[in-house]
C-alpha positions in Angstrom: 97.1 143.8 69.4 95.9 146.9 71.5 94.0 146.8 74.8 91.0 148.2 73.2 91.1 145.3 70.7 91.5 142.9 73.5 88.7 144.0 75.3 86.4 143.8 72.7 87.5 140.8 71.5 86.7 139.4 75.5 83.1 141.4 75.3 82.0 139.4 71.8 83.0 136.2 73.7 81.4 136.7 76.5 78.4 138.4 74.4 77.9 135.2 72.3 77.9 132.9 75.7 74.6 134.7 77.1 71.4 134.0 76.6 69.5 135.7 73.5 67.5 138.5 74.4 66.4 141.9 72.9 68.7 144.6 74.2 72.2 143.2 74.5 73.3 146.4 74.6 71.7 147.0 78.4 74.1 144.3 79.7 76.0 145.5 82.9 78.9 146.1 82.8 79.2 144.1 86.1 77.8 140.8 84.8 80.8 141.3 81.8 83.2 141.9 84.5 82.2 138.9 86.9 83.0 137.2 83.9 86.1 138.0 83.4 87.1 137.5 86.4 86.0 134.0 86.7 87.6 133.1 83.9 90.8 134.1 85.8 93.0 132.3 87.9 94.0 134.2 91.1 97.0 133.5 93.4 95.3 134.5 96.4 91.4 135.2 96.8 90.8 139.0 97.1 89.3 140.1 100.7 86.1 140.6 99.4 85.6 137.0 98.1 87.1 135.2 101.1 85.0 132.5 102.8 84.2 133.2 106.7 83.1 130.9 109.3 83.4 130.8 112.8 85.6 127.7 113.4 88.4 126.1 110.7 89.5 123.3 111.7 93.0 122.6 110.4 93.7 118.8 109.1 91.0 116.6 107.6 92.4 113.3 109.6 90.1 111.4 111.7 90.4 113.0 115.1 90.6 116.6 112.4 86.8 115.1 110.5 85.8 113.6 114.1 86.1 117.1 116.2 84.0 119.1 113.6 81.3 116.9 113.3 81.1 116.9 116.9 81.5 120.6 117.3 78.5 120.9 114.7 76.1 118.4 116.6 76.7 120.4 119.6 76.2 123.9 117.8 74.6 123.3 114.8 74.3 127.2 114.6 78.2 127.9 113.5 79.8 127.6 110.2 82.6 125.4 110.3 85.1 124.0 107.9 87.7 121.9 107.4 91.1 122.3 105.7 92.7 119.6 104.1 96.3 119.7 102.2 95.9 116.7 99.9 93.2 115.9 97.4 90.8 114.0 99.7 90.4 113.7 103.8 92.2 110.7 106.0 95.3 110.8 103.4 98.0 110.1 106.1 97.7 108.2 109.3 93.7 107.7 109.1 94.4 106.0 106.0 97.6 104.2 106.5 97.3 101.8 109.8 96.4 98.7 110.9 93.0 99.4 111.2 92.4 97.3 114.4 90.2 98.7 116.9 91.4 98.5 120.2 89.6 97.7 123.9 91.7 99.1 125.9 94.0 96.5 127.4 97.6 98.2 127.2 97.0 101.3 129.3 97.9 102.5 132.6 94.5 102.0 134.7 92.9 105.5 135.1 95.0 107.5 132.8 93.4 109.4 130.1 94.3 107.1 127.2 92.5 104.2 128.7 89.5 105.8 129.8 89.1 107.5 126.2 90.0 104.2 124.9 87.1 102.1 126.5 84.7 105.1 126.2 85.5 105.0 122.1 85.6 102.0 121.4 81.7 101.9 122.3 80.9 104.9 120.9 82.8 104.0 117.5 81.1 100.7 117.1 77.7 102.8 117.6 78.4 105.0 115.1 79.1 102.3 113.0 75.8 100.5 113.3 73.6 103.8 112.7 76.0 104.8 109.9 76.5 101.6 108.0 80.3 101.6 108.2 81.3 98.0 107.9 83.5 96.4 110.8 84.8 92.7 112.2 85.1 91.9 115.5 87.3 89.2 115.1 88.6 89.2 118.2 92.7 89.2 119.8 94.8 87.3 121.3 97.7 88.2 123.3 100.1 85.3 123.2 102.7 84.4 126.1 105.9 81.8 123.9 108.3 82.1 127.0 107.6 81.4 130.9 109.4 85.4 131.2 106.1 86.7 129.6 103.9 85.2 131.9 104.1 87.6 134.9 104.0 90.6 132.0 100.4 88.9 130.5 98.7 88.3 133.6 99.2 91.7 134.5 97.6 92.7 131.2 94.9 91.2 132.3 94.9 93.2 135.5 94.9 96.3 133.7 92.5 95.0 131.1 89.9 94.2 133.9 90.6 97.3 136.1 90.2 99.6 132.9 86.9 98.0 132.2 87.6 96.1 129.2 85.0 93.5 128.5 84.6 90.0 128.6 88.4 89.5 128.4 89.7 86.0 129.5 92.8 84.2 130.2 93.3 81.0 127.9 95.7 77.9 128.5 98.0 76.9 126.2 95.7 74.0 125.0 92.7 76.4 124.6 94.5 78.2 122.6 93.8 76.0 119.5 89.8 77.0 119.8 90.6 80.1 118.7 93.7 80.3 116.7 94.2 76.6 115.4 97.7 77.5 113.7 98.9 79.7 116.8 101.3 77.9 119.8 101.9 79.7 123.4 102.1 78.9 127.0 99.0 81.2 128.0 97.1 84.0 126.1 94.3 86.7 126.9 91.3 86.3 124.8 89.7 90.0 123.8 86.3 89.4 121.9 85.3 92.8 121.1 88.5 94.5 119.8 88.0 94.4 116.1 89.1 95.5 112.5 88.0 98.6 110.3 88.6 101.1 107.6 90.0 104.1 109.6 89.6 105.7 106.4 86.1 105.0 105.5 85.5 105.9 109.2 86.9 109.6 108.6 84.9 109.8 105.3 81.6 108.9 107.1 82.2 111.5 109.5 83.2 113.7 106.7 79.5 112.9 104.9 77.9 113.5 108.0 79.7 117.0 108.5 78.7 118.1 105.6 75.1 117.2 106.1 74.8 118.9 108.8 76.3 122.1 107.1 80.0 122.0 107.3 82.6 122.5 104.3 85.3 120.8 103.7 88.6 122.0 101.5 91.1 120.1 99.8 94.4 120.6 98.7 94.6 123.4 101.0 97.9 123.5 102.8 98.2 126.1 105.8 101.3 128.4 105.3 100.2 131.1 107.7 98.0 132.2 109.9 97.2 136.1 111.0 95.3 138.1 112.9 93.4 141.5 112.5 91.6 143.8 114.9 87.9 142.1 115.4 85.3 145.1 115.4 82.8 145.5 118.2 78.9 145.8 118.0 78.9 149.1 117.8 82.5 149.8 115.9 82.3 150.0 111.7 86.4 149.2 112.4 87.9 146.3 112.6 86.3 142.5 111.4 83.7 140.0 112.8 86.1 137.2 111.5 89.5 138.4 112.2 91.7 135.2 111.5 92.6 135.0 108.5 94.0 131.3 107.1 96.7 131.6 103.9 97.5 128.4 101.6 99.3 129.3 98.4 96.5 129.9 95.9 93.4 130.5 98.6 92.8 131.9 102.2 89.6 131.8 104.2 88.9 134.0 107.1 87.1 132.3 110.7 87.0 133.4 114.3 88.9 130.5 115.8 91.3 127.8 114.2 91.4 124.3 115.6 94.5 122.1 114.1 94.9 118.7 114.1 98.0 118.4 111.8 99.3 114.7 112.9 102.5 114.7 111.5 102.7 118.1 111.2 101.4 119.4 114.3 104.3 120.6 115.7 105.0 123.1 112.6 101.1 124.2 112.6 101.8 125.3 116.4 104.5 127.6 115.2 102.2 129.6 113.1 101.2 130.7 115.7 104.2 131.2 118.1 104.2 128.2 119.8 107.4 126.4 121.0 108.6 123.4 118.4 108.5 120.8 121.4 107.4 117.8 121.6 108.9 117.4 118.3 107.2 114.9 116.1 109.5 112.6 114.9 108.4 110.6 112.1 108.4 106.5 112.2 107.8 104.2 109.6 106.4 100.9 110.1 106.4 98.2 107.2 104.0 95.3 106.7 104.1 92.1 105.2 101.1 90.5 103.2 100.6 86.5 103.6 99.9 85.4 100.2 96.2 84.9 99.1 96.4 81.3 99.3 97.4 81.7 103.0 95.6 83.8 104.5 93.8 80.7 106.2 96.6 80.7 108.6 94.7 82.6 111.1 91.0 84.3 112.0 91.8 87.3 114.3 94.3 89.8 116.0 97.4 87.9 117.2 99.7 90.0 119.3 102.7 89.6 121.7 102.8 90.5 125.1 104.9 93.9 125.1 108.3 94.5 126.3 108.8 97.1 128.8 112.3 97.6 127.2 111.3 98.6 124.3 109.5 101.8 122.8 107.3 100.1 120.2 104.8 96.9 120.7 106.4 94.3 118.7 105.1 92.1 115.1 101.9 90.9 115.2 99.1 89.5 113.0 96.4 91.6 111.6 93.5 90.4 109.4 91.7 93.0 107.1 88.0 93.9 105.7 89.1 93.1 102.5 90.3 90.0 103.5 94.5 90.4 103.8 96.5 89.8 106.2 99.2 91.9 107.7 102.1 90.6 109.4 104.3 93.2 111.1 105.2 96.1 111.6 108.9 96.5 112.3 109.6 100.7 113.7 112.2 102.7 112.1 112.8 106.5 111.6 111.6 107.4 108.4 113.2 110.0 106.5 110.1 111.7 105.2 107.2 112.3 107.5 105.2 111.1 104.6 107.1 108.5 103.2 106.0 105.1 102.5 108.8 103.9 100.7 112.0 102.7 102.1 114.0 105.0 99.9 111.6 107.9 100.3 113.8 110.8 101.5 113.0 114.1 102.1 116.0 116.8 103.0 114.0 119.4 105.5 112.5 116.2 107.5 115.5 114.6 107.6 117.4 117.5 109.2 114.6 118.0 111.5 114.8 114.7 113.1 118.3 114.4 113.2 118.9 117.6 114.6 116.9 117.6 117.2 118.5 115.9 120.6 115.6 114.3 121.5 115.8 112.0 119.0 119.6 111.3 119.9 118.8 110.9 123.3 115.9 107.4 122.6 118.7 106.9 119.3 121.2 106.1 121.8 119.0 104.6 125.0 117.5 102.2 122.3 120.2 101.2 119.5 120.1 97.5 119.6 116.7 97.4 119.0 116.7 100.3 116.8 119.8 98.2 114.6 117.4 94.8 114.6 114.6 97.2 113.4 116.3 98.0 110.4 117.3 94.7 109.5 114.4 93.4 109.9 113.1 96.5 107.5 115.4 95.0 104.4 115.4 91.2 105.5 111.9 89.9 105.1 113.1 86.1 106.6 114.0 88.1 109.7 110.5 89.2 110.4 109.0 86.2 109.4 111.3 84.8 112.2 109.7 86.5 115.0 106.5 85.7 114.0 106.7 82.3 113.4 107.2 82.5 117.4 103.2 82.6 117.1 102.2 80.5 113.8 105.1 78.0 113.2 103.8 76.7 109.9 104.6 80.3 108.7 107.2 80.2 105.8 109.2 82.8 103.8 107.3 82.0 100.8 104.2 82.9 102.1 104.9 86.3 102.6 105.4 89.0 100.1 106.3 92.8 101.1 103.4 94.8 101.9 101.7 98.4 102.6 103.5 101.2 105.6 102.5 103.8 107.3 104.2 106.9 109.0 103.4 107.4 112.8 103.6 111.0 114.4 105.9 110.5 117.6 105.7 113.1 119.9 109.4 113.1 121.6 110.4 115.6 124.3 114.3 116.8 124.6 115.0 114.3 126.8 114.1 111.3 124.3 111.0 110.6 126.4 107.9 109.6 123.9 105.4 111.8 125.2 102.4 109.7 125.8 99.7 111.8 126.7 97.7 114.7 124.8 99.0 117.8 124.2 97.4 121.1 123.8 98.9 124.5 122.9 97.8 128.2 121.7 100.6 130.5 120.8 101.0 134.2 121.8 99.3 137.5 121.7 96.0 137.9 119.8 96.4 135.2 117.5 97.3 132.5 120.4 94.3 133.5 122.0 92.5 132.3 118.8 93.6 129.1 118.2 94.0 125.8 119.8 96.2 122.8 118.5 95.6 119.9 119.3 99.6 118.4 119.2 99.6 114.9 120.6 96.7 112.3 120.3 98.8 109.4 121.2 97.4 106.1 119.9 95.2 104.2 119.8 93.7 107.9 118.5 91.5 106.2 115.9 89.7 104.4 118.1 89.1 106.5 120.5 88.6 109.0 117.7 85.0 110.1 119.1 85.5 110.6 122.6 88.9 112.1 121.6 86.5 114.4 119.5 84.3 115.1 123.1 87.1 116.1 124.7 88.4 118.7 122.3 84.8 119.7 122.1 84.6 120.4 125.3 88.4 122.1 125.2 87.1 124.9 122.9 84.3 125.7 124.9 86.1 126.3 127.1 88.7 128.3 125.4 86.4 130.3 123.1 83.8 130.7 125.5 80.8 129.2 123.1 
């Protein structure tokens, strides 16, 4: 067939799709073309068609949906959006956790975590009410099984009371019972308001209300790079008013300043952009069990141990749900994909990444004991069920089956250190001074998702002078 029949072939479709009217003939030729060209699938958007805004943000996670809806309630003026790689927002860590919200017990009195910790936990229960988001306070209990915990809990409540945690309370063995009938220990600290949610219905009602208030929000949109062109001045024809521009593989919009919030992948966004690759994020998987239906009477609320200073991670612990399961774990082992939920998922690039980096080697070695029982207790369910039935003796194998995971971004430095505290970076030349990642937000980030999302706020204010 020849072009020429081609094209007119194309201009009879199109002809037949419009409405009827007198004069086809007067069509444009620009209406025919626009057309055409929707009709067409394009590997990258052309210049002309690109979407611009003045902030993107990068990662459509909780503190990702959290910081532009607060950058939009403070400058309702800007066009923001949000890029997302997978199909729908809070696919990854927002969506695979405990979904406990914490009061602030754990952390070092007047550090950062623990004041944004208290601070969010407030504000995210607010939200809640005047957003409808559905929540339990079901309260916790920090349990003490051996006289060598003691010492450790009391100073929990120490730091509890000196971080301004409320109400919190130190139980005798015998109260105990009142609270958790099925649960045994020497002592325990009583926390009424730390609850349970959906982290991921949290990010999605932060997602609606973004969107209300004017934002957009892409999906399957996976940042491979990021430029930068000359930005023209008032007075200069030259140059572009949004000079960033933000490639995936089929789409690209163009912004003033980017934002990222990549979780697990933060430390790859920050190389776009010429940053260095430390803190690495390591990747660790944490695997649940579910009591059986039938058993899920065992307990009402949160029941935790007291944490080992020893030891990286906090230890297995009970965790009821809003849809009524209970959670019983998790153990903490590397995973082999940063987003693999399985224990065979394996992914070559990841893999080599962890293992290559001397970081890792460095808390591998410092921590291999615990990091062999971690395993086991990965493949042997009876082992976990072991440890917890240090808290709930009537606990049996058969009540459990395997449940859900999730994938935690550790930050590590080279010196196998977890790096505990927020990190922020920019890059190099133009573009650096154009972006800001956001690399660490240490847990418990979804909690303190909101005044995480302040604090960021108030970071690009200052960095891009709004």
């Amino acid at each position: 067939m020849t072009t020429t029949m081609a094209a007119s072939r194309i201009s009879r479709k199109f002809l037949n799709l419009l409405p009827v009217c007198k004069k086809r003939q007067h069509i444009s030729i620009q209406y025919l073309h626009s057309q055409i060209s929707n009709s067409t699938n394009h590997r990258f958007l052309s210049s002309s068609t690109q979407e611009s805004y003045d902030i993107v943000i990068v990662g459509g996670g909780i503190v990702g949906m959290a910081t532009a809806r607060e950058i939009l309630v403070r400058h309702p003026n800007l066009s923001v959006a949000v890029l997302e790689k997978e199909s729908k927002i809070s696919p990854h860590q927002s969506g695979h956790n405990s979904g406990v919200i914490h009061a602030g017990i754990y952390y070092t009195p007047g550090s950062l975590k623990a004041k944004l910790c208290v601070e969010g936990v407030e504000l995210l229960y607010k939200y809640c009410d005047e957003n409808n988001v559905p929540y339990k306070k079901c309260g916790k209990l920090i349990v003490a099984v051996t006289p060598e915990e003691i010492p450790r809990l009391e100073g929990l409540l120490k730091r509890g009371n000196e971080n301004g945690v409320k109400d919190l309370k130190m139980v005798e063995s015998h109260e105990i019972k009142e609270y958790e009938p099925n649960c045994v220990g020497l002592k325990a600290i009583h926390s009424p308001h730390t609850g349970i949610i959906d982290y991921a219905e949290v990010t999605r009602s932060y997602g609606r209300t973004f969107e209300k208030a004017g934002g957009k929000i892409y999906t399957n949109f996976e940042v491979k790079s990021l430029d930068v062109t000359k930005e023209s001045s008032p007075e200069s024809s030259s140059g572009m008013k949004h000079p960033v521009t933000v490639r995936g593989d089929n789409q690209a919009v163009q912004c003033r300043y980017v934002v990222t919030c990549g979780g697990l992948h933060s430390d790859r966004l920050a190389e776009l952009s010429g940053c260095n690759r430390e803190p690495r994020i390591v990747p660790f998987r944490g695997d649940y069990l579910l009591l059986k239906q039938e058993k899920c009477d065992l307990v009402r609320g949160n029941i935790y141990p007291v944490p080992d200073p020893r030891f990286p991670f906090l230890g297995v612990h009970y965790t009821p749900r809003m849809n009524g399961d209970v959670w019983l774990g998790p153990n903490a082992v590397l995973s082999f994909k940063r987003e693999g939920y399985n224990l065979t998922d394996f992914n070559l690039k990841d893999t080599f990444d962890a293992l290559s980096f001397r970081g890792l080697r460095k808390l591998a070695l410092r921590n291999l004991a615990f990091g062999i029982k971690e395993m086991y207790r990965g493949f042997y369910i009876g082992a976990t069920v072991k440890q917890l039935q240090r808290y709930v003796p009537e606990l049996a194998r058969e009540d459990v089956i395997r449940g859900p995971s999730g994938v935690r971004a550790q930050a590590l430095d080279r010196e196998g250190q977890l790096v505990d505290d927020f990190v922020f970076d920019s890059g190099t030349g133009d573009l650096g001074s154009r972006i800001l990642h956001v690399r660490n937000a240490p847990s418990p980030a979804a909690t303190s998702s909101l005044s995480i999302a302040n604090m960021v706020t108030d970071k690009v204010e200052q960095t891009f002078q709004l």
